[in-house]
C-alpha positions in Angstrom: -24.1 -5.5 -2.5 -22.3 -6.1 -5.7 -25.5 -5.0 -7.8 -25.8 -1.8 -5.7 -21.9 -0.8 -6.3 -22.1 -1.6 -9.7 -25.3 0.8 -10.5 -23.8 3.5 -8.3 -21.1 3.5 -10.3 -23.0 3.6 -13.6 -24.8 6.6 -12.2 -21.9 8.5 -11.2 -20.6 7.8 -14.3 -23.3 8.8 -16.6 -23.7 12.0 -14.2 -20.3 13.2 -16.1 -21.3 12.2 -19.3 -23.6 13.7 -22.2 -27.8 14.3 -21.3 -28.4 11.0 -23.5 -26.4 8.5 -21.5 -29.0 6.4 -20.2 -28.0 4.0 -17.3 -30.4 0.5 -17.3 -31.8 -1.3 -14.4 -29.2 -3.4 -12.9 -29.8 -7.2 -13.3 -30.0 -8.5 -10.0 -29.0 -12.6 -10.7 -25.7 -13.7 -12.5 -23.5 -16.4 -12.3 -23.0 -17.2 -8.4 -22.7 -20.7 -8.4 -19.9 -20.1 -6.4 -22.1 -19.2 -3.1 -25.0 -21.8 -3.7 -24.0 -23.6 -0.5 -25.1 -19.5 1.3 -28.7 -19.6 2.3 -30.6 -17.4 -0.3 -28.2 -17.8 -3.2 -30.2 -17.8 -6.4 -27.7 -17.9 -9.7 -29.0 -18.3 -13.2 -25.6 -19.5 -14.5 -22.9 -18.3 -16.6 -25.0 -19.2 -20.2 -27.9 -18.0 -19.0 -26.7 -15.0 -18.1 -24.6 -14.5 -21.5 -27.6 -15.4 -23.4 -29.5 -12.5 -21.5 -27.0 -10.2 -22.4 -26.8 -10.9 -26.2 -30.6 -10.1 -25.8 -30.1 -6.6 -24.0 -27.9 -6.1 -26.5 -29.8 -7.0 -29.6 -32.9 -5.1 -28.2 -31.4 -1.9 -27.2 -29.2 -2.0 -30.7 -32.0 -0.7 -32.2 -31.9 3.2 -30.4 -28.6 3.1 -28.9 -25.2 3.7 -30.6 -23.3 2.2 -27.8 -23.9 -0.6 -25.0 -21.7 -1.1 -21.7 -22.0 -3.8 -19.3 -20.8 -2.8 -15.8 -19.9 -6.0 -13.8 -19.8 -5.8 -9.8 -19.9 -9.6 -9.3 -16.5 -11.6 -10.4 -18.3 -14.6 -10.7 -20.0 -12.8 -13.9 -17.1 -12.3 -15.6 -16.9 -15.3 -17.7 -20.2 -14.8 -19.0 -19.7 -11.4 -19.6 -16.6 -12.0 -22.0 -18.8 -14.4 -23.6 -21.8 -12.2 -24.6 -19.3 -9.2 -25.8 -17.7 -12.1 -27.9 -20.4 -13.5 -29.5 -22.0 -10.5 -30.0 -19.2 -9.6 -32.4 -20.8 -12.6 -34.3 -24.3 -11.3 -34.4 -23.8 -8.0 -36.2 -22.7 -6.1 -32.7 -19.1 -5.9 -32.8 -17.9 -2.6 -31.5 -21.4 -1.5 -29.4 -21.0 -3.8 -26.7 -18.1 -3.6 -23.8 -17.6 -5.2 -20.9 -15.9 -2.7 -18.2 -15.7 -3.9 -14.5 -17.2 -2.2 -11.6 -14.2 -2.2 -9.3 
């Protein structure tokens, strides 16, 4: 559910914005470690997770001015800090934000 509020929200959102807002596929698996005792949990962790974004954000550097992550799960949180952070560190600083869903 918290994947499907969180691109909802990115698609109302880019509706109101300029033609070349994209909006990307949501990623379905964060950091739930949290719910792992729930049948059907699958989380990849929070450095996984931060790592992934760094990556996203490296890659799409290269044709977008701008990159926001829209977070419906808190549990991501923590690793979404993280990869705005080290971004900074990687030649990123200022394309990357992290804005929550909710």
């Amino acid at each position: 559910m918290d994947t499907l509020i969180a691109a909802a929200v990115c698609a109302r959102a880019a509706a109101r914005c300029a033609p070349e807002v994209r909006v990307a596929p949501a990623l379905a698996y964060g950091a739930s470690g949290e719910h792992q005792d729930f049948p059907g949990t699958i989380s990849i962790g929070t450095e996984a997770l931060a790592h992934a974004l760094i990556e996203l954000g490296r890659s799409a550097r290269t044709w977008a001015a701008r990159l926001v992550f829209v977070n419906g799960h808190g549990g991501n949180l923590d690793a979404v800090r993280a990869a705005v952070a080290q971004a900074g560190g990687r030649g990123m600083r200022g394309i990357m934000e992290a804005v929550p869903a909710r």
